[in-house]
C-alpha positions in Angstrom: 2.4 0.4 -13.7 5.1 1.9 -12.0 5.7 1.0 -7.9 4.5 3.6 -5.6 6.0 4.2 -2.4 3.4 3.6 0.5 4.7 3.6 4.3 1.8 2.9 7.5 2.5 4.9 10.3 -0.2 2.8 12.6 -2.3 -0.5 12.6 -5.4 1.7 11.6 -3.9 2.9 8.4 -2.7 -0.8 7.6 -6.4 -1.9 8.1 -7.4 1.1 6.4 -5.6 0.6 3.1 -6.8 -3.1 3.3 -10.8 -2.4 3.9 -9.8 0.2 0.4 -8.3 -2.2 -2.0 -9.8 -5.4 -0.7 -12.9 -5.8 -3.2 -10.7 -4.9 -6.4 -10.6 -8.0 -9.2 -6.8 -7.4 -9.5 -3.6 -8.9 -7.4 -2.3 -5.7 -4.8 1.3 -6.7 -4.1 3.5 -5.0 -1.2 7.4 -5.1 -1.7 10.0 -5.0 0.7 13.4 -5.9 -0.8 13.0 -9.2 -2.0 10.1 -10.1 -0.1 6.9 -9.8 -1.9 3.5 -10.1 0.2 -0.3 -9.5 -0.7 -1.4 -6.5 -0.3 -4.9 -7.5 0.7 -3.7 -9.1 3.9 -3.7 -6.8 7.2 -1.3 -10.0 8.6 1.1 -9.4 5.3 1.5 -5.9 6.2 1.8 -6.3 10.1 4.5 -8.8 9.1 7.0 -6.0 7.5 6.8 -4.0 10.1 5.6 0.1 10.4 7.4 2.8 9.6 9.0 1.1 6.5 8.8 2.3 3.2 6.9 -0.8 0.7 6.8 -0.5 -2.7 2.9 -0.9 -3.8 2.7 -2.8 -7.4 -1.1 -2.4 -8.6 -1.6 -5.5 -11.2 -4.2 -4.1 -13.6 -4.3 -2.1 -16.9 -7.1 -0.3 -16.3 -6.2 3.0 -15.0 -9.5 4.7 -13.8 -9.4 1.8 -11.2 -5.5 2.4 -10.5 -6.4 6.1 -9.8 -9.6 5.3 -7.8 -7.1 2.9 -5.6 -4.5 6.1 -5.4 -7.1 8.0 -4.0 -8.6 5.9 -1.6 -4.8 5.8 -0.2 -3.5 8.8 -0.6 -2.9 8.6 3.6 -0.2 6.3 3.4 2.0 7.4 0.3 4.8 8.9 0.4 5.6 12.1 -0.5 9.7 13.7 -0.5 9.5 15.7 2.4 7.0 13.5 4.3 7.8 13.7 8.1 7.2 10.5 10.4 6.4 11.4 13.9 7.9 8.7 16.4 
């Protein structure tokens, strides 16, 4: 599957995203250059920072999950003209 951009404006959209993709059989990855961190971890995620845009690798084949995921997170990805308040 093709990375999808994701970017968490706030700690409550980082623990959020988390709580959504937590209890899925399949490794969530987060990418930020070349640094790769779980995506189940709310420490992982703190780490990078807000307001950066992650590249989200979902590690399954099974696409009704990977849409189910997409739409349980559909907060935090990001669209072209998104706007970030700061």
């Amino acid at each position: 599957m093709e990375p999808i951009k994701v970017i968490f404006q706030s700690m409550e959209d980082c623990q959020k995203f988390v709580i959504a993709v937590e209890n899925y059989p399949f490794n969530i990855d987060l990418q930020s250059g070349r640094q790769i961190i779980d995506g189940k971890s709310i420490l992982g995620i703190l780490g990078f920072g807000l307001y950066r845009t992650l590249d989200l690798r979902l590690h399954t084949d099974d696409e009704k999950l990977a849409e189910e995921i997409l739409n349980k997170i559909e907060f935090c990805i990001c669209r072209e003209n998104m706007s970030i308040a700061i």
